[in-house]
mmCIF file of the C-alpha atoms, coordinates in Angstrom:
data_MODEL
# 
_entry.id   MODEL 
# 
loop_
_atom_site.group_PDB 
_atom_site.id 
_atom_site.type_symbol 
_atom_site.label_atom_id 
_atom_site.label_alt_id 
_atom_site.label_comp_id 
_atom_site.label_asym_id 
_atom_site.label_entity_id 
_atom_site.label_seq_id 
_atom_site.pdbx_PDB_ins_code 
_atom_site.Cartn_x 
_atom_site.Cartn_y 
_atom_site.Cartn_z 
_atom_site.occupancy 
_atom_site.B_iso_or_equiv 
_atom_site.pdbx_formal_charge 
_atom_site.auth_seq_id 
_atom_site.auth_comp_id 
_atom_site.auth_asym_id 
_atom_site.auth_atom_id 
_atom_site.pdbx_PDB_model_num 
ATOM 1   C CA . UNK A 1 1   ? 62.954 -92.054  134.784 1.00 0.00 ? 1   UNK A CA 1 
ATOM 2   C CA . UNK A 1 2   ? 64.372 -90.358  137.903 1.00 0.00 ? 2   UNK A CA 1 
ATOM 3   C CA . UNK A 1 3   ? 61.008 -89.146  139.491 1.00 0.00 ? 3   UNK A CA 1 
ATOM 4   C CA . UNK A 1 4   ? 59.527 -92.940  139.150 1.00 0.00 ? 4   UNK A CA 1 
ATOM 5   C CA . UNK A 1 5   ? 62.562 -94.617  140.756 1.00 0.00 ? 5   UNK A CA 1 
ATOM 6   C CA . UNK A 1 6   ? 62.626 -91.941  143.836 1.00 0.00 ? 6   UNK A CA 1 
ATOM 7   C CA . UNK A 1 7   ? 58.974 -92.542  144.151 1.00 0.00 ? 7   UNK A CA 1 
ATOM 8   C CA . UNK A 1 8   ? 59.639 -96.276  144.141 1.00 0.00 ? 8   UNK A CA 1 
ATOM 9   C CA . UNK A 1 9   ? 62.399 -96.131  146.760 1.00 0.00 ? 9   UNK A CA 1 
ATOM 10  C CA . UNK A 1 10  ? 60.230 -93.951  149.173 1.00 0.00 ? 10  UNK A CA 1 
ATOM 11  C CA . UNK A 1 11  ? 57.496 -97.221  148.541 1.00 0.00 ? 11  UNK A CA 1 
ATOM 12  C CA . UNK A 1 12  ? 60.296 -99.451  149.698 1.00 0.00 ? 12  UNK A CA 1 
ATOM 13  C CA . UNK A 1 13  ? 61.327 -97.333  152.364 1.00 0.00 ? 13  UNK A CA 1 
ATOM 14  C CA . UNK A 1 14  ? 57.533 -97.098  154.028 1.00 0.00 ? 14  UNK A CA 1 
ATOM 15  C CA . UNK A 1 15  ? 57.302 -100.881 153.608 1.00 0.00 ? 15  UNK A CA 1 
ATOM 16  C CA . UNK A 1 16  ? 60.476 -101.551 155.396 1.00 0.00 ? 16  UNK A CA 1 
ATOM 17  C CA . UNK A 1 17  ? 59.849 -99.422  158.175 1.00 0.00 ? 17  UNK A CA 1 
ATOM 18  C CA . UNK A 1 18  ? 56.088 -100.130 158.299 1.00 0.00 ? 18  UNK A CA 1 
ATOM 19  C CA . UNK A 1 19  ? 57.437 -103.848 158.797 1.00 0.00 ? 19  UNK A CA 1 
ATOM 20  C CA . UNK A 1 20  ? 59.725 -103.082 160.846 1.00 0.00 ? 20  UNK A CA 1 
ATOM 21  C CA . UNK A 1 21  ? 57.820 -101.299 163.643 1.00 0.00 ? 21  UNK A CA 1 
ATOM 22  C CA . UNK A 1 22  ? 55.263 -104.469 162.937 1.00 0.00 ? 22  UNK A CA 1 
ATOM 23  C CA . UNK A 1 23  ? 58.015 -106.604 164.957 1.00 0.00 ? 23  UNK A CA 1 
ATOM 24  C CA . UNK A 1 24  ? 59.807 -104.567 167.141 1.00 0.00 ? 24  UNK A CA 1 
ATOM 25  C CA . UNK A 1 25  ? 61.131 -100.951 167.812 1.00 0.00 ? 25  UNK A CA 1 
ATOM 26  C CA . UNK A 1 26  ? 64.313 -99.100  167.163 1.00 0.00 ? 26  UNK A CA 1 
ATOM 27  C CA . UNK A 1 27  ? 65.929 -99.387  170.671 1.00 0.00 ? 27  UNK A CA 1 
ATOM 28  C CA . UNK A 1 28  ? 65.386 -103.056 170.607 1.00 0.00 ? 28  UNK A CA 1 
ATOM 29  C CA . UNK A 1 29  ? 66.863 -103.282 167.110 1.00 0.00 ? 29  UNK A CA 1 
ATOM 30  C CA . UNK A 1 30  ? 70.210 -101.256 168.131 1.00 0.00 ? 30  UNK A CA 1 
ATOM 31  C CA . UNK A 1 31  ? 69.988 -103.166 171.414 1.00 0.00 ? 31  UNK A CA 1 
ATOM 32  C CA . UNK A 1 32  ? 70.588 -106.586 169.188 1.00 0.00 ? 32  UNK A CA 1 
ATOM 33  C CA . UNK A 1 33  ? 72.942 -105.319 166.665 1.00 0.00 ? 33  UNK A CA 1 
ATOM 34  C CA . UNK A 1 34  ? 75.204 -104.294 169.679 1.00 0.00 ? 34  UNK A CA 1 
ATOM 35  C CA . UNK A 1 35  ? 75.204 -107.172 170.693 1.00 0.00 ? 35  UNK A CA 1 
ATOM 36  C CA . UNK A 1 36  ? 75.836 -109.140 168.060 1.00 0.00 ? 36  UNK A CA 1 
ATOM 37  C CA . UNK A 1 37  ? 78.956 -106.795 167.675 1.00 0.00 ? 37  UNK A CA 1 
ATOM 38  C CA . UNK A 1 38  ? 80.512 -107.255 171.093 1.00 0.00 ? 38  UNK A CA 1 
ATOM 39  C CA . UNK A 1 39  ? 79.773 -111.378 171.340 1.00 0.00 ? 39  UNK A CA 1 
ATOM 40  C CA . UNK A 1 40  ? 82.073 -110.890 168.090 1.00 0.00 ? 40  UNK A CA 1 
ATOM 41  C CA . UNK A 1 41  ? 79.990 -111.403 165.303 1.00 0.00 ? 41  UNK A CA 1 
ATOM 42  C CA . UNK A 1 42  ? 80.650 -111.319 161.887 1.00 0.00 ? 42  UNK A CA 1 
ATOM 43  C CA . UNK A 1 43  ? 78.902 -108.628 159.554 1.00 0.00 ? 43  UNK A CA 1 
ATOM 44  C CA . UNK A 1 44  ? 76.979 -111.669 157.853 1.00 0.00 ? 44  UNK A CA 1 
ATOM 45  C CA . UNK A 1 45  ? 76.003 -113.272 160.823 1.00 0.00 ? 45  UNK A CA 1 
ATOM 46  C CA . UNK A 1 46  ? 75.077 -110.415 162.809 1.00 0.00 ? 46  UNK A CA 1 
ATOM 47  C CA . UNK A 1 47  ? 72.902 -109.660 159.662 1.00 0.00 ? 47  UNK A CA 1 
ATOM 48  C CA . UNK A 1 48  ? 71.491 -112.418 159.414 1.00 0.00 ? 48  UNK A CA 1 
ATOM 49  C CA . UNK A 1 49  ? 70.111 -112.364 163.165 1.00 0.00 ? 49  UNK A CA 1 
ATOM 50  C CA . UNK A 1 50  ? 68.845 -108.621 162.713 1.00 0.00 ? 50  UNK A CA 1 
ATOM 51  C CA . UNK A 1 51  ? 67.177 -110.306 159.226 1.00 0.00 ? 51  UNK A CA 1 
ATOM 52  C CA . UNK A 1 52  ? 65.495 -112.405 162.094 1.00 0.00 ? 52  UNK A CA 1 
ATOM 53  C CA . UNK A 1 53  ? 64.905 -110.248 164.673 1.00 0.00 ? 53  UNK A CA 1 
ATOM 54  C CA . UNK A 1 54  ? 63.056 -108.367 161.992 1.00 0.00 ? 54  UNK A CA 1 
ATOM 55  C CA . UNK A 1 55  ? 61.066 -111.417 160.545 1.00 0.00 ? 55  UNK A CA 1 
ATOM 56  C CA . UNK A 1 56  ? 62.869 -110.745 157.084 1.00 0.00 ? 56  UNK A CA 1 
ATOM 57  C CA . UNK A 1 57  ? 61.099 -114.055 155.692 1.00 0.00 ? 57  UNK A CA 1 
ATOM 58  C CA . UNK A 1 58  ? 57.731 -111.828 156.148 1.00 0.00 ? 58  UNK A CA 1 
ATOM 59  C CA . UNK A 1 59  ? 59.205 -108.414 154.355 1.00 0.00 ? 59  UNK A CA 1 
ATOM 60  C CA . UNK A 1 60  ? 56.615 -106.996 152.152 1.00 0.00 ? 60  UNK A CA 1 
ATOM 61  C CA . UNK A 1 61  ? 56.828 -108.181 148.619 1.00 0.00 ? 61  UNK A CA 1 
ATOM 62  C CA . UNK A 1 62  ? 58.490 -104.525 147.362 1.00 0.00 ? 62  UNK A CA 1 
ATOM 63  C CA . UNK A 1 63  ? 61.427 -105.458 149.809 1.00 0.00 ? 63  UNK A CA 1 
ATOM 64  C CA . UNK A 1 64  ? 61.678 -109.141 149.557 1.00 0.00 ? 64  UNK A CA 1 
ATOM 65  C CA . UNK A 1 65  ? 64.043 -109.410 146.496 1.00 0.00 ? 65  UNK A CA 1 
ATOM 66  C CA . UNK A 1 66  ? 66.270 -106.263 148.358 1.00 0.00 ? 66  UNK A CA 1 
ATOM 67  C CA . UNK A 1 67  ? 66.334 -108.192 152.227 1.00 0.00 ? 67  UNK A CA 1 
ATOM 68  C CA . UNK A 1 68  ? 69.758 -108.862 152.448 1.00 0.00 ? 68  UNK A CA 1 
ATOM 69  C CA . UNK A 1 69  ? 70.765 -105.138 151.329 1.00 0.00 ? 69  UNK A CA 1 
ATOM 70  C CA . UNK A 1 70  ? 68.195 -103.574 153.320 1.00 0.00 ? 70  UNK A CA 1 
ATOM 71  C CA . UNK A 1 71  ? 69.406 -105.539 156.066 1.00 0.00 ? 71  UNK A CA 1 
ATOM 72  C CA . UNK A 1 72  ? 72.994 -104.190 155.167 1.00 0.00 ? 72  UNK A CA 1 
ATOM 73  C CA . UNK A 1 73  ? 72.047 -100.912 155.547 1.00 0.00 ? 73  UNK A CA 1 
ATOM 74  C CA . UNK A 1 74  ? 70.278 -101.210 158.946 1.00 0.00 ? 74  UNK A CA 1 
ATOM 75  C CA . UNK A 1 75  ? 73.755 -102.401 160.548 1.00 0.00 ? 75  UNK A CA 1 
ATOM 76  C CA . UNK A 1 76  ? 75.472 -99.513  158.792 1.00 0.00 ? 76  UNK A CA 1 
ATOM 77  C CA . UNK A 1 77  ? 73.019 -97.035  160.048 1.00 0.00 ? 77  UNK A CA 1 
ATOM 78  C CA . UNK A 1 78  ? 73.721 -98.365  163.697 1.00 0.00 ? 78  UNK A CA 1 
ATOM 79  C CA . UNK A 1 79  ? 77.277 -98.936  162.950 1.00 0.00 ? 79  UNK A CA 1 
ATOM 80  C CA . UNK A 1 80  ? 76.882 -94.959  162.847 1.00 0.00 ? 80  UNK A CA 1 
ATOM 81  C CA . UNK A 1 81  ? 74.351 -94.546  165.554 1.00 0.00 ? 81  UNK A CA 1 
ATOM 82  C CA . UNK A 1 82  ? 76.648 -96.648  168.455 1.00 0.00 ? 82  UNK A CA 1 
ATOM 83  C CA . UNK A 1 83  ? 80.049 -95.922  167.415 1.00 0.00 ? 83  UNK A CA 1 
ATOM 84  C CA . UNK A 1 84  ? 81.289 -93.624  165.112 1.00 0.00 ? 84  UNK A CA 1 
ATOM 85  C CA . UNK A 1 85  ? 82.479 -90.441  165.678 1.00 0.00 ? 85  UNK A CA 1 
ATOM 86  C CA . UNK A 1 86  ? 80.441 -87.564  166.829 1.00 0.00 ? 86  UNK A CA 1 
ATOM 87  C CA . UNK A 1 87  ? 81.557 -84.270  164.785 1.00 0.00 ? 87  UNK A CA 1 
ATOM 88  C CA . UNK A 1 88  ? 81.754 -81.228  166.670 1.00 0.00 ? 88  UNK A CA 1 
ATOM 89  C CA . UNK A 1 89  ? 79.661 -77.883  165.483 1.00 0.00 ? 89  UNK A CA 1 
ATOM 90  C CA . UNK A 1 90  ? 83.456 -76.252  166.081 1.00 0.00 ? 90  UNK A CA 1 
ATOM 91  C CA . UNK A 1 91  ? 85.052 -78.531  163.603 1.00 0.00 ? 91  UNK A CA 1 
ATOM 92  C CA . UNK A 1 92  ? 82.245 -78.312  161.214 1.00 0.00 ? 92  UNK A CA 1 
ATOM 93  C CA . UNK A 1 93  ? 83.213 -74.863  160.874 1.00 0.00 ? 93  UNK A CA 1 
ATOM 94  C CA . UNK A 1 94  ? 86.654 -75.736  159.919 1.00 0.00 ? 94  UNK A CA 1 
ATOM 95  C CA . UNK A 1 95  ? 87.008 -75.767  156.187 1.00 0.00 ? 95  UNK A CA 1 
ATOM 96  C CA . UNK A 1 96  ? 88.859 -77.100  153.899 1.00 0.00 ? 96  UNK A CA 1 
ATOM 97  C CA . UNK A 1 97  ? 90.208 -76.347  150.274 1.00 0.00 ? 97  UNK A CA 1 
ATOM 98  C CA . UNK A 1 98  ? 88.317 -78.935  148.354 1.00 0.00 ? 98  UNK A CA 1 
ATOM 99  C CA . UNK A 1 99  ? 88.986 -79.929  144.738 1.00 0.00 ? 99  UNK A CA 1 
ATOM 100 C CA . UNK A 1 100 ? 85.993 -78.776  142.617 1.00 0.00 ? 100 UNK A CA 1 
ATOM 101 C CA . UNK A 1 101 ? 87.019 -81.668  139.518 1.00 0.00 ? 101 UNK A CA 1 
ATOM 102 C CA . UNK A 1 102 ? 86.464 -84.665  142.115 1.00 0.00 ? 102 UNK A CA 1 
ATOM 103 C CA . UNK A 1 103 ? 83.106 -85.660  141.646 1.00 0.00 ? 103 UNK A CA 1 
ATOM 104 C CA . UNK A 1 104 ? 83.910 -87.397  145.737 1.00 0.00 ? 104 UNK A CA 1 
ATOM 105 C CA . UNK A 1 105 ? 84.395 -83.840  147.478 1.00 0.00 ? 105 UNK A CA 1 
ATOM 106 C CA . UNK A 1 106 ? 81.579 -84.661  149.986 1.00 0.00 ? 106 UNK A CA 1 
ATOM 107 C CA . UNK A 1 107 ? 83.021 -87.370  150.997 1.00 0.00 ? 107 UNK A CA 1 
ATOM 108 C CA . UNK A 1 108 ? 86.641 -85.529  151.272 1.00 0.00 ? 108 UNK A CA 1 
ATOM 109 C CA . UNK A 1 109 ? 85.747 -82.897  153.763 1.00 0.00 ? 109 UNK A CA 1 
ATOM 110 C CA . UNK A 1 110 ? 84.009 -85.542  155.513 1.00 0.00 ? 110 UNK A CA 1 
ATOM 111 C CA . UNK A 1 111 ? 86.671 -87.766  155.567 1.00 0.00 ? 111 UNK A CA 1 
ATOM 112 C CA . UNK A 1 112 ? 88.285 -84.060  156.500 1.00 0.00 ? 112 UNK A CA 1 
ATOM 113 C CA . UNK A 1 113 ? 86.301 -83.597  159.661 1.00 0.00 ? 113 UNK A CA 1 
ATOM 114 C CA . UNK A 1 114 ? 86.201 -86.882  161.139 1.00 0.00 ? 114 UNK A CA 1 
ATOM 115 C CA . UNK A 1 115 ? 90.516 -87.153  161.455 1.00 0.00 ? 115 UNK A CA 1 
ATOM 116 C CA . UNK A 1 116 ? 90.067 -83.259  162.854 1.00 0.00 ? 116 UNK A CA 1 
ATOM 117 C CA . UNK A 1 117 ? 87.470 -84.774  165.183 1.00 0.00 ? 117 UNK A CA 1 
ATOM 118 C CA . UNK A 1 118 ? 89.650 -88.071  166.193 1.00 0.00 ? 118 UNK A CA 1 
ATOM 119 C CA . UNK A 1 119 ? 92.828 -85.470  166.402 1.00 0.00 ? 119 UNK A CA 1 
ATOM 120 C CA . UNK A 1 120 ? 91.158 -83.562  168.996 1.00 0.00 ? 120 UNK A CA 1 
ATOM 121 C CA . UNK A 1 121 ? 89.810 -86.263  170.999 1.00 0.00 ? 121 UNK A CA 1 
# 
C-alpha cells in the first residue's frame, strides 16, 4: 500500500537525519565530502568515509539494512549542493516543446535547462 510505504520512508528519513545531527552538522558533512572529492576519491571510498564521519555502524535499526544507499544519496545531494549547475529564474522561463507519451519529460526539460544554463555561462 502506497500510504504505508510513504509513511515508512518519512520514518527512515527522521531516523537518518535525527542520527545524523547526533554526530555532526551539515556544513561539516559537505566540508568532508569536498574533500574527499578534490584529494581524488573514488565514489565508494569517499562513501565510505562520509558512512564514518556519520557513525553509519550506529544508524538506527530502520536505516541499518539501507546504509550504503542512504549514504549514496547524501554524496548525490552534495554532488548537487557544491557543484552542479545553478539554473537561472530567466532560463526557467524558457520552455520547451515536451513530448507528452515519455513518461521521462521531467527529466527532459531539465536536462533542457541545464545545457541552456551551461550555453550561457
Amino acid at each position: 500500500n502506497a500510504q504505508a510505504q510513504t509513511k515508512l520512508t518519512a520514518e527512515k528519513t527522521e531516523d537518518l537525519i535525527k542520527h545524523i545531527v547526533r554526530f555532526t552538522t551539515l556544513n561539516r558533512l559537505k566540508i568532508k565530502y569536498q574533500d574527499g572529492r578534490e584529494q581524488g576519491l573514488t565514489k565508494g571510498h569517499n562513501q565510505r568515509k562520509v558512512l564514518e564521519h556519520i557513525k553509519g555502524d550506529q544508524m538506527p535499526d530502520t536505516c541499518r539494512p539501507i546504509n550504503n544507499l542512504l549514504a549514496s544519496n547524501i554524496l548525490d545531494f552534495f554532488e548537487q549542493l557544491c557543484y552542479g549547475v545553478e539554473v537561472s529564474q530567466e532560463v526557467m522561463r524558457i520552455n520547451m516543446e515536451i513530448d507528452e507519451t515519455n513518461s521521462l519529460k521531467e527529466l527532459q526539460e531539465y536536462i533542457f535547462h541545464i545545457l541552456i544554463q551551461e550555453a550561457l555561462e
